[in-house]
C-alpha positions, 0 to 999 in steps of 0.5 A, spaced: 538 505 711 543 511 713 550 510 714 552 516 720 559 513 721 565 517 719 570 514 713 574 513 719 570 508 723 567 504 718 570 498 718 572 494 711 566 490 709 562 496 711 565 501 706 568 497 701 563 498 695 564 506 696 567 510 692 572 514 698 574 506 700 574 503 694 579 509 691 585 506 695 582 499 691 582 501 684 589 500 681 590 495 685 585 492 682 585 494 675 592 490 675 589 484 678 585 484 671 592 486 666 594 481 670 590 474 669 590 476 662 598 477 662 598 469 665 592 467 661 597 468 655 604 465 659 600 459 659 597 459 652 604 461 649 607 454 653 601 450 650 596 449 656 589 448 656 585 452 661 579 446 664 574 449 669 572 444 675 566 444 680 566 447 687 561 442 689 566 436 691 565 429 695 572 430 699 574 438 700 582 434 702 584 430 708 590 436 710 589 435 718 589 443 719 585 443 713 578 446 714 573 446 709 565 449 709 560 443 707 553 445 703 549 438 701 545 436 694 538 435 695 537 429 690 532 427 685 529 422 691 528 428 695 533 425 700 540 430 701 547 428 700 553 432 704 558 435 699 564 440 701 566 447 697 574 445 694 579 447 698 583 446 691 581 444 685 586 438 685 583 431 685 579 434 679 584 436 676 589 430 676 581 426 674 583 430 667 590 428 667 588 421 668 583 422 662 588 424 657 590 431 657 597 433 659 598 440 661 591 444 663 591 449 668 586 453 672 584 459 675 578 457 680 575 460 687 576 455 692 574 456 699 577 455 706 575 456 713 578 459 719 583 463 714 582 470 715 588 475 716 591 480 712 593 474 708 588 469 708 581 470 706 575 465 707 575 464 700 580 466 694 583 466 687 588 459 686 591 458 679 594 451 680 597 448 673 599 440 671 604 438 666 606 430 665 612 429 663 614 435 667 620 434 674 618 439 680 625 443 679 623 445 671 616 447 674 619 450 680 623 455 673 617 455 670 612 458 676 618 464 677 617 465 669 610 466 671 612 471 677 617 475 673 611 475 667 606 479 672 611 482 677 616 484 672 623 486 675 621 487 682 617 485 688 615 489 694 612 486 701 612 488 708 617 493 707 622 488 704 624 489 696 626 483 691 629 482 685 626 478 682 631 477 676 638 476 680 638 468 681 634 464 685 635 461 691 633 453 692 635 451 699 632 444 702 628 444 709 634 441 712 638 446 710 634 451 712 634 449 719 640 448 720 642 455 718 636 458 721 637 455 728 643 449 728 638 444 728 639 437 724 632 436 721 633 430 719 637 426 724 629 426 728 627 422 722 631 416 722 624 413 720 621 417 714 614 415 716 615 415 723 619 421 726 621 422 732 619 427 737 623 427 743 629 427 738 627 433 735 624 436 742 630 435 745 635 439 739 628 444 740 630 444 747 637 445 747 637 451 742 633 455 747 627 453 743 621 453 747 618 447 746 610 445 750 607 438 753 603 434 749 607 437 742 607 431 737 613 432 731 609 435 727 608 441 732 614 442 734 616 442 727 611 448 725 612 452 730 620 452 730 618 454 722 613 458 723 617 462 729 625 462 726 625 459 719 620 462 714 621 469 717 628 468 714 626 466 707 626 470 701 627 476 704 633 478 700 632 474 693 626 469 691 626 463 695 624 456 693 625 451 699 624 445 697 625 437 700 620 437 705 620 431 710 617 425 707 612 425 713 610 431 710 608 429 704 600 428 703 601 428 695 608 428 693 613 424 691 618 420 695 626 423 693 629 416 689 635 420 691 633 419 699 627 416 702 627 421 708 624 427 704 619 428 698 618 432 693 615 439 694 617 446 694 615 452 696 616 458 693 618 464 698 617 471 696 620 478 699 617 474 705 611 471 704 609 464 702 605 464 694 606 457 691 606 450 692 608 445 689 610 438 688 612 432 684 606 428 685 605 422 687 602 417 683 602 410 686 594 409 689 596 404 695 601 409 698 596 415 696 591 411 700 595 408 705 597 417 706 590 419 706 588 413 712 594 416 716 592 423 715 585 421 717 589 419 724 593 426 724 585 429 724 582 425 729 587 426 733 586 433 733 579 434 733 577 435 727 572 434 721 573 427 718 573 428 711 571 422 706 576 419 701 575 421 694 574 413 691 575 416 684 581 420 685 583 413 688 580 410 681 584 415 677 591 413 680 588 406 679 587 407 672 594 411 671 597 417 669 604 417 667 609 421 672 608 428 672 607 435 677 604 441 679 603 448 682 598 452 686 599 460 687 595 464 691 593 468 686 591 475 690 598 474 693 602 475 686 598 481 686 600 483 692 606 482 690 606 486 684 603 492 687 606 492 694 598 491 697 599 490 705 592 486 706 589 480 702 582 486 701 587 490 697 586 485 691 579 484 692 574 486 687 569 485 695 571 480 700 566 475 704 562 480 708 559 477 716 555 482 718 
């Protein structure tokens, strides 16, 4: 089939194995290779043990605003069993923890729908790492060793250069708020698990945040992150947020320090969000008791309900001592590390539609 279109107006997935498309490409993407061999050997160094785990996977995670692609497995039987391609490669992991290992990472693809801009693609490169015995603010230093390691001194994003050098900031979700907007967070949840909407709508209201009929907390929460608090972050020196409300917690542990927040950070660069992290939580009734309320959220919201991992359940049952994990988008470290403007700029060929 002969292309009469100029380079000007191909599209991406239409070019993106050309020589004139990929030349922009190649050393972007040949740092991308340097650089899994360059986290390959900070994990060996630190005595991690690379595992690999299935994409095929019975439960993809209950995250409301979490959109998987399912497939099914035909059965010797003839008869077909739904499956989802992992959004993470978490439950499988935290099994091998369960069995007996104690520090494993993973660089895996994983697969998202209804994720694609010049930040997320539908499906993706996610290095997540566990370590038992591990708190989340040592693994929090540990994931900044990992950037500095293949970024080097600096980081480039959206204009915006940061030393990655210079000291850290870690700064709560509730002081992140108040310096962003003057709200206090914290005082519209004055019961952990039940924030309270009209309290946070009101302090929404009453900065001239606009606020929507029908907002639930959690709504009204991302949009004024989303719109004044995460634009802010990072951009002047790396930024782990951290002390998320317990209410957002899916899979993290409860602060001993103050019930009202739970264990996860995020780590925020040259402002772009690249890590995930959290003290996890090990207890299989609370894990249970949050997969049962984040099954509500999505019914709620129209969306897919996603089966409960029963041996993830069983796993935590059998338990696994205190431990914690990460999970980085791995393009966006490259992107990082070589000032690539669009997600396709790190990709050796994306996801291709027409």
């Amino acid at each position: 089939m002969t292309n009469n279109k100029t380079p000007q107006e191909e599209s991406f997935s239409e070019c993106w194995w050309r020589s004139h498309c990929f030349e922009s490409r190649a050393n972007n993407l040949v740092y991308r290779a340097q650089s899994l061999k360059r986290l390959r050997a900070f994990f060996d160094t630190r005595r991690y043990v690379e595992v690999e785990t299935p994409a095929l996977q019975i439960s993809p995670g209950l995250e409301p605003n979490l959109l998987a692609f399912d497939t099914s497995i035909r059965k010797i039987d003839g008869t077909a069993q739904p499956l989802y391609f992992h959004t993470s490669p978490e439950f499988t992991m935290k099994k091998l923890l369960a069995a007996g290992m104690r520090k494993i990472y993973q660089v895996s693809h994983v697969f998202r729908d209804g994720e694609w801009s010049t930040k997320h693609h539908p499906e993706f490169t996610l290095l997540e790492w566990y370590s038992v015995g591990m708190n989340w603010r040592e693994l929090a230093n540990e994931a900044a060793d990992l950037i500095r390691d293949v970024c080097g001194s600096h980081a480039r994003n959206a204009g915006h250069i940061c030393s990655l050098n210079s000291p850290w900031e870690f700064i709560s979700v509730q002081e992140a708020f108040e310096r962003a907007t003057g709200i206090d967070l914290l005082a519209t949840t004055p019961e952990p698990w039940e924030p309270n909407t009209e309290l946070l709508r009101a302090a929404a209201e009453s900065k001239g945040i606009r606020t929507a009929d029908g907002d639930t907390w959690d709504d009204l929460f991302f949009r004024i992150f989303l719109e004044h608090v995460e634009p802010k972050l990072g951009c002047e020196v790396p930024t782990v947020l951290h002390s998320y409300p317990t209410s957002l917690a899916a899979l993290s542990r409860v602060s001993k320090q103050d019930p009202r927040v739970a264990e996860r950070f995020e780590i925020f660069i040259c402002g772009l969000e690249l890590a995930n992290g959290y003290g996890e939580l090990i207890d299989a009734k609370e894990q249970r008791r949050r997969f049962v309320k984040m099954a509500e959220q999505r019914r709620e919201h129209g969306r897919e309900l996603y089966p409960i991992d029963e041996s993830f359940i069983g796993a935590l049952e059998a338990g696994i001592p205190e431990f914690s994990g990460v999970a980085k988008g791995f393009e966006r470290l490259v992107m990082l590390a070589t000032g690539a403007k669009r997600i396709e700029d790190v990709l050796w060929a994306p996801v291709v539609t027409n």
